[in-house]
C-alpha positions in Angstrom: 105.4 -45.8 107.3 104.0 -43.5 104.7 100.1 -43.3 104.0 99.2 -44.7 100.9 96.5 -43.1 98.5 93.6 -44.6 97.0 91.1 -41.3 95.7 90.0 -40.2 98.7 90.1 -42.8 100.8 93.3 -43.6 103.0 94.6 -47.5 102.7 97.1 -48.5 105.5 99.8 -51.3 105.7 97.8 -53.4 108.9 99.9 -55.9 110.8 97.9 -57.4 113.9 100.2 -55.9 116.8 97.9 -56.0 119.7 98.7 -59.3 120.6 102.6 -59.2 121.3 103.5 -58.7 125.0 106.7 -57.4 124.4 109.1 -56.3 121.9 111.3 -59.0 120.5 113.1 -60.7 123.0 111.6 -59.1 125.9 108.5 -61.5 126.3 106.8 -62.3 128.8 104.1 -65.0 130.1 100.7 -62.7 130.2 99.8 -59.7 129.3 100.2 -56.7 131.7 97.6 -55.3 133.2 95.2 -53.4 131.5 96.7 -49.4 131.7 94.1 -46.5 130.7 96.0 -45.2 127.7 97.6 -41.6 127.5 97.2 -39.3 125.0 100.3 -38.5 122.7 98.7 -36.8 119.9 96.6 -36.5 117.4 97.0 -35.9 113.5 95.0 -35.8 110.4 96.8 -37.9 108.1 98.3 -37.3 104.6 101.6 -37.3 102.7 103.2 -36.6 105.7 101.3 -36.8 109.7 99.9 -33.1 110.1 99.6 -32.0 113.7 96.0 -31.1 114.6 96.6 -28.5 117.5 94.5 -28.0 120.5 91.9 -25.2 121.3 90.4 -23.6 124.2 87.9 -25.9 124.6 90.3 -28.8 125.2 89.4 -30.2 121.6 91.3 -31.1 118.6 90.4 -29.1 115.6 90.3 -31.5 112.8 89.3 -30.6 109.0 87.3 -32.8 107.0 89.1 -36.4 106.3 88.4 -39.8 106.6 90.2 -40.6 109.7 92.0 -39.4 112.5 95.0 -40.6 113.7 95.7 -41.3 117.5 99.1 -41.5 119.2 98.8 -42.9 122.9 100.6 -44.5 125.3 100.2 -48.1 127.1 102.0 -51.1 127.7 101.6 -54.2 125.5 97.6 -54.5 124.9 96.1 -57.5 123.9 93.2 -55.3 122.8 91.4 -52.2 122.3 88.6 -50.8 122.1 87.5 -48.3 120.2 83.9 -45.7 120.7 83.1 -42.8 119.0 80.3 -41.2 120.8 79.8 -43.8 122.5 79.4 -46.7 120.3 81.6 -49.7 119.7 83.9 -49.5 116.1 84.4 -52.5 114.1 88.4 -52.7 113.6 89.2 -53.7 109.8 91.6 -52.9 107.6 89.6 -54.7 104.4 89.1 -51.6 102.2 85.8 -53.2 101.0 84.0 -54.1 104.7 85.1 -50.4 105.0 83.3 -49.2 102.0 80.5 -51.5 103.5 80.3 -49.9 107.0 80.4 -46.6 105.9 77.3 -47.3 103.4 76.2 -48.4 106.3 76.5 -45.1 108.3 79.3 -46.7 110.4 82.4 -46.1 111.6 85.6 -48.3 111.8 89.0 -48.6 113.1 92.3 -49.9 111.9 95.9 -50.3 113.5 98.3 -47.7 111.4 101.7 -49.8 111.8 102.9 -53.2 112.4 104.4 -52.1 115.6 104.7 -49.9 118.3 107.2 -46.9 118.6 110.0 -48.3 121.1 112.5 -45.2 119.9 111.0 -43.6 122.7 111.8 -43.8 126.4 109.0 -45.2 129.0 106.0 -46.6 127.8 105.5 -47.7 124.3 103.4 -45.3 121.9 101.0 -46.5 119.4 98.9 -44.6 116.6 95.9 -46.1 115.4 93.4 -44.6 112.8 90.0 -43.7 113.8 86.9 -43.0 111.1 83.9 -41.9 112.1 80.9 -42.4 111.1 80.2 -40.5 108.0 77.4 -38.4 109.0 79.6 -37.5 112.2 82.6 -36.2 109.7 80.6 -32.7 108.7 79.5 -32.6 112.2 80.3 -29.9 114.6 82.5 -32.2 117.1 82.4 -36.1 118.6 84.7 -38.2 121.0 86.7 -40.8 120.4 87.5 -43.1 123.4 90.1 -45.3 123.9 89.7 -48.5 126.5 92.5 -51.6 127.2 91.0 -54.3 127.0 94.0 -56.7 127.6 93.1 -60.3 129.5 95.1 -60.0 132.5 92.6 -61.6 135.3 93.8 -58.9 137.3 92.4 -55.9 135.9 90.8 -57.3 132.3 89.9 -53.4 131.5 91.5 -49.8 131.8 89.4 -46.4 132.2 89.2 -45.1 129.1 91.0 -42.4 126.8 88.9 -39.7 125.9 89.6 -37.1 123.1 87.4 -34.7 121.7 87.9 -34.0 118.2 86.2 -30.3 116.8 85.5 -31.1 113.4 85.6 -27.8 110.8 83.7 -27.4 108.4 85.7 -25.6 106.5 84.9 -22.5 103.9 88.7 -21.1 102.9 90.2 -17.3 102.7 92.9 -17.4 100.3 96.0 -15.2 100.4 98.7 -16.6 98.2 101.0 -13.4 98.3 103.0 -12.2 101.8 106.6 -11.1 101.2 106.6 -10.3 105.1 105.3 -13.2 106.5 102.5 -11.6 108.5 100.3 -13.2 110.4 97.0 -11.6 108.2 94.5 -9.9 109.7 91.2 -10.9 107.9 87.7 -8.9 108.7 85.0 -11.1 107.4 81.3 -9.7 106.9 78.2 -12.8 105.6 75.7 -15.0 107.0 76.1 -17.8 109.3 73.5 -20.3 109.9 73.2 -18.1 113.3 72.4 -15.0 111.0 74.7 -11.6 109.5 78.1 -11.5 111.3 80.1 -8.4 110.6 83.7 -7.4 111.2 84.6 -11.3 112.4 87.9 -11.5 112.8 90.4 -14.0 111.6 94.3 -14.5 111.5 96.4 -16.9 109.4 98.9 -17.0 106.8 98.3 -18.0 103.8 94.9 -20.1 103.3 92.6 -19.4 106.5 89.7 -21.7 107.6 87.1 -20.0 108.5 83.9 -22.5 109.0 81.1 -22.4 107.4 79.8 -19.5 105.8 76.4 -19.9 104.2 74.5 -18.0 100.9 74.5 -14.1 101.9 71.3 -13.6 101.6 70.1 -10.3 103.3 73.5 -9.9 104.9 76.6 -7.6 103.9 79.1 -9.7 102.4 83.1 -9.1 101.7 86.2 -9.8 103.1 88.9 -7.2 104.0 92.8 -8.4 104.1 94.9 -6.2 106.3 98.6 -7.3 106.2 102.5 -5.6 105.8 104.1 -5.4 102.7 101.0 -5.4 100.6 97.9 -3.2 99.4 94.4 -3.5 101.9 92.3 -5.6 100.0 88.3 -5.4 100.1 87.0 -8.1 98.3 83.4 -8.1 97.3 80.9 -9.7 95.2 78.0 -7.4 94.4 75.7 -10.6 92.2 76.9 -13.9 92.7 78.1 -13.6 96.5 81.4 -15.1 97.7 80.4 -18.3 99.8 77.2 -20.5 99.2 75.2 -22.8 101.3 77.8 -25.7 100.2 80.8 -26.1 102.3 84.3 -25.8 100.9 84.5 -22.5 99.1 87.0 -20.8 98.8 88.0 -17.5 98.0 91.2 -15.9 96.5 92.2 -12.9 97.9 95.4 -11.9 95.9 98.2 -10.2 97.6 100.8 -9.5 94.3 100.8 -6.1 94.2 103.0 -4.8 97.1 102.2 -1.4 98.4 100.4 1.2 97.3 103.6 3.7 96.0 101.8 7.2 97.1 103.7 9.9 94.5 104.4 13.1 96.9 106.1 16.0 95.1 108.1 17.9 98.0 108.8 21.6 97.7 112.1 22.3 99.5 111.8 26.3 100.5 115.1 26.8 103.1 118.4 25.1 102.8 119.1 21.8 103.9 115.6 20.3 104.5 116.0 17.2 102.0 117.8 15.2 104.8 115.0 16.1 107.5 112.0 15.2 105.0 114.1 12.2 103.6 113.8 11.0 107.5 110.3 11.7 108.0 109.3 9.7 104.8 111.0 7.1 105.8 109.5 7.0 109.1 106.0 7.7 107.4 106.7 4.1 105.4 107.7 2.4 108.8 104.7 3.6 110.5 101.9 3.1 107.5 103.7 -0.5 106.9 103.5 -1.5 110.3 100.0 -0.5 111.0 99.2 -2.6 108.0 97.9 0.5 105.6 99.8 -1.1 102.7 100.8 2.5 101.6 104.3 3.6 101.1 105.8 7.4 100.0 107.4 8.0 96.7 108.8 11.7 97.5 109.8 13.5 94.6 112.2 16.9 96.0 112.2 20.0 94.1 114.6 22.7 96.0 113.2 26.1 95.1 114.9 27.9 98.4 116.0 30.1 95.7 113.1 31.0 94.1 111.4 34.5 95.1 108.1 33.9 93.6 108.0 30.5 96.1 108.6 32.3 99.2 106.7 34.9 98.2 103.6 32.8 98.4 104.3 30.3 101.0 104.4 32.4 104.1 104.9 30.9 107.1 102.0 32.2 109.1 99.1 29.6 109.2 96.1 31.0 109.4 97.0 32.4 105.8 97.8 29.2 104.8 94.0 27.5 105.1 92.1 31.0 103.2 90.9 30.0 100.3 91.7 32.9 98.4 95.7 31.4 99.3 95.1 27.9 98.4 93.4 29.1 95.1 96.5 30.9 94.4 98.8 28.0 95.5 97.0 24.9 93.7 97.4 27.4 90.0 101.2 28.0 90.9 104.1 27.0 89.2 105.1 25.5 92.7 101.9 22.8 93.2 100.8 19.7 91.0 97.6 18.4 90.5 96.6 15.2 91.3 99.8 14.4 94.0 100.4 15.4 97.3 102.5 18.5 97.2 104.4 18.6 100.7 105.9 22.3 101.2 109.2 22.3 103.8 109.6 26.0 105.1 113.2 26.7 106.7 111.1 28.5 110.1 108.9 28.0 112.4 104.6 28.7 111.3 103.2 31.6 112.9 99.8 32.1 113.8 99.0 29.3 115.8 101.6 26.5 117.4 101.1 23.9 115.1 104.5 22.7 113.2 102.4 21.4 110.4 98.7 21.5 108.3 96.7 19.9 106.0 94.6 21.7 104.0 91.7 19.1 104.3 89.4 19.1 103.4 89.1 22.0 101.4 92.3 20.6 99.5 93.9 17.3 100.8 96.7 17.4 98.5 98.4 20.7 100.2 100.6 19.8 103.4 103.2 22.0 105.4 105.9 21.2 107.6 107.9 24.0 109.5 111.4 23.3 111.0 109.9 22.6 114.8 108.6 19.4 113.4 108.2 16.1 115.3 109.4 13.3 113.6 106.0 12.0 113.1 104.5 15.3 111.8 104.5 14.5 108.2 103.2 11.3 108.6 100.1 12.6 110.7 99.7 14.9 107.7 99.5 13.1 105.7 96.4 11.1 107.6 94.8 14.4 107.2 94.9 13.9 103.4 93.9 10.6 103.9 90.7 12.1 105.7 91.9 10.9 109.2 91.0 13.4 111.9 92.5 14.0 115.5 91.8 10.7 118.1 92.7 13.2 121.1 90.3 12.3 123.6 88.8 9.4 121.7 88.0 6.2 123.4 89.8 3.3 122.4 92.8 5.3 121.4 96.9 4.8 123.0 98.5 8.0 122.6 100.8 6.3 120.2 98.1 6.5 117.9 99.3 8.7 115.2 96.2 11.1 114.4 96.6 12.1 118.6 97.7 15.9 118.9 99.5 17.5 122.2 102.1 13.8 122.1 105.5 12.6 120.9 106.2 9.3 120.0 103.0 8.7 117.7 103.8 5.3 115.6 100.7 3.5 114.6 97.3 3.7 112.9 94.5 1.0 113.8 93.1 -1.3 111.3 90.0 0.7 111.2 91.9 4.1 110.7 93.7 2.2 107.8 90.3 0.7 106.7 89.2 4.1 105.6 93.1 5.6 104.3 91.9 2.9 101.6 88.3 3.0 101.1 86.8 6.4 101.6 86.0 8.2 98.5 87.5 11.5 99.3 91.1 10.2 100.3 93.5 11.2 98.5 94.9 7.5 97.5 91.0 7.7 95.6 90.9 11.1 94.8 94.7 11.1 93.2 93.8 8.2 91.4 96.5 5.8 93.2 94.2 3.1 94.3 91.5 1.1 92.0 88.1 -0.7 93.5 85.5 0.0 96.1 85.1 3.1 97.8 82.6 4.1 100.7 81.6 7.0 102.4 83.1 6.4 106.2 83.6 9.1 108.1 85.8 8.7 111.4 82.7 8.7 113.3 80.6 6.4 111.4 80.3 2.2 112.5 78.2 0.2 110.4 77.9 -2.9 108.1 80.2 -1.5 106.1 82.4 0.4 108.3 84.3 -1.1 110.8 84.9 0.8 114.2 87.6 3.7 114.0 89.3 2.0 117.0 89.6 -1.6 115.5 92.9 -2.7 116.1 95.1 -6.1 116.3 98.1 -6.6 117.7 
């Protein structure tokens, strides 16, 4: 049977069924004996039932409503009753001697069908609706218990049913927008009635409950939005604040812009090296995407193997590479442009030291080289440098899958707090080149703070 609507408060079709002892044409000539009911489930109710899931803590998390619906097991009851906390529910289905017990700080119970589910094998199931008191409903948790009552001389009452229901309530994250279908990961910073809590952690998809937040107060207060397929989002209010003191805010974090499209220009200097670097960018996108960076490469190749006045000044030894008198001459060539990564592909090995690529960070982020002994994560790891990364070798907290290590094959992922600051730092070049609008900070690799979330953050 469908719930029917009346503003906020839920009206339900009541049929007395408690005092059957059988279905129809089964009979019998007393009632059974009283039978501790068994839990089925419990819902919040709506349009359609919505299952209320279980937590650690063996409770039913619950949001804000009314009522609570119970699915249990027994035989044919002649009656139940019904505690919350304790205390004895009236049953009624009488919207007004509702109205009046919850003006009077009461709770009530009603019966949610005219009969009991027999399209199920063993013992019958049975749903009933359960409101608690009001004051209860923005409360952090109560119990419900369920007791048969039946008049079988035998055994006139069962143990009792008990469910704990956890009741949130709720402040909302927002995010509309997730071509991948992520599961989000949300880094919330605010005050709690237990004080400032910073770098909280949250998953969800889509609209995320995540209790009450209060009025910021003294405390650092933003939400950051890590998922694939779209831009890092830090969301901030600098006057008004995000949450207040109410409960039920709710704040939009919009997803609609896709990735950040990161304009490369890539200097081909040897035949044949637009397949390799059309492979590493490719892999660079897998591995910035997966990590949940929201950055992807938009490589623009410019083959000037033929061009003397290129090899000319793009040696091949290193240390030449990173003088400054050199990078002076490269960033007013014909063969670098401002304000885009230039990426330069040499057709032999670097000399000077065993590297396979650089970054000229920080003295210039936007200069990167990558020799012909390459990994096929070497561009991508340069292109951290740009993004003022530095080298995780010997880091705590760090897999040697972690893309900044050095000395390792099969680098393939960032951490959330390594993608934190691709975004947010002032002098990456996303910031620097202009691709990416909004906040920027000042957080060094080594840096944890209010505002900076550890380098080694990192979800699954």
């Amino acid at each position: 049977m469908g719930d029917t609507f009346r503003g906020s408060r839920i009206l339900f079709t009541f049929t007395l069924f408690f005092t059957g002892c059988g279905p129809a044409g089964g009979g019998c000539s007393s009632a059974p004996p009283a039978s501790t009911p068994v839990l089925e489930d419990v819902f919040k109710p709506g349009t359609t039932l919505t299952n209320l899931g279980i937590d650690s803590n063996g409770e039913f998390e619950a949001l804000p409503s009314p009522s609570v619906i119970v699915w249990f097991r027994a035989p044919y009851p002649t009656g139940v009753e019904v505690t919350v906390n304790g205390v004895i529910l009236e049953q009624t289905s009488d919207i007004a001697r509702q109205q009046t017990l919850e003006s009077q700080g009461l709770g009530f119970w009603l019966h949610r069908s005219g009969s009991p589910n027999l399209n199920v094998a063993g013992t019958p199931r049975w749903d009933i609706a359960v409101a608690a008191p009001p004051a209860l409903r923005t409360s952090e948790r109560f119990t419900i218990g369920l007791t048969d009552t039946s008049s079988n001389s035998t055994t006139p009452r069962s143990g009792t049913l008990t469910v704990k229901v956890a009741i949130g309530i709720p402040d909302w994250v927002s995010v509309p927008f997730n071509p991948e279908n992520d599961s989000q990961v949300v880094l919330l910073d605010g005050q709690r009635i237990s004080g400032c809590v910073d770098d909280e952690l949250w998953r969800g998809n889509h609209i995320i409950d995540v209790g009450d937040m209060r009025a910021s107060g003294g405390c650092n207060e933003e939400i950051v939005v890590f998922t694939k397929g779209n831009a890092v989002q830090l969301f901030a209010k600098l006057t008004s604040g995000i949450w207040t003191d109410s409960l039920r805010d709710f704040a939009l974090v919009n997803l609609n812009s896709g990735l950040l499209q990161v304009p490369v220009d890539v200097w081909l200097l040897g035949a044949g090296l637009q397949t390799r670097a059309t492979a590493d960018f490719a892999n660079a996108d897998m591995i910035y995407d997966t990590s949940r960076c929201g950055v992807a490469f938009n490589p623009t190749f410019k083959d000037v193997s033929g061009t003397p006045a290129a090899a000319a000044l793009f040696g091949t030894n290193i240390n030449t590479m990173q003088n400054a008198a050199w990078r002076a001459a490269l960033a007013g060539s014909a063969f670098f442009t401002t304000g885009r990564i230039n990426v330069y592909y040499v057709g032999s090995p670097f000399s000077g030291q065993s590297a396979s690529g650089f970054n000229a960070s920080p003295y210039n982020s936007n200069i990167i080289g990558v020799d012909t002994t390459a990994q096929p994560e070497t561009l991508a790891h340069e292109l951290g440098h740009s993004f003022t990364l530095l080298h995780t070798t010997g880091l705590p907290g760090f897999l040697p899958t972690n893309l900044m290590m050095t000395g390792v094959t099969g680098r393939n992922a960032l951490t959330e707090g390594q993608c934190f600051r691709v975004n947010v730092n002032k002098t990456s070049s996303l910031n620097t080149n202009l691709v990416r609008g909004g906040f920027i900070r000042d957080c060094p690799d080594g840096t944890t703070n209010s505002t900076c979330p550890p380098l080694s953050f990192d979800v699954p």
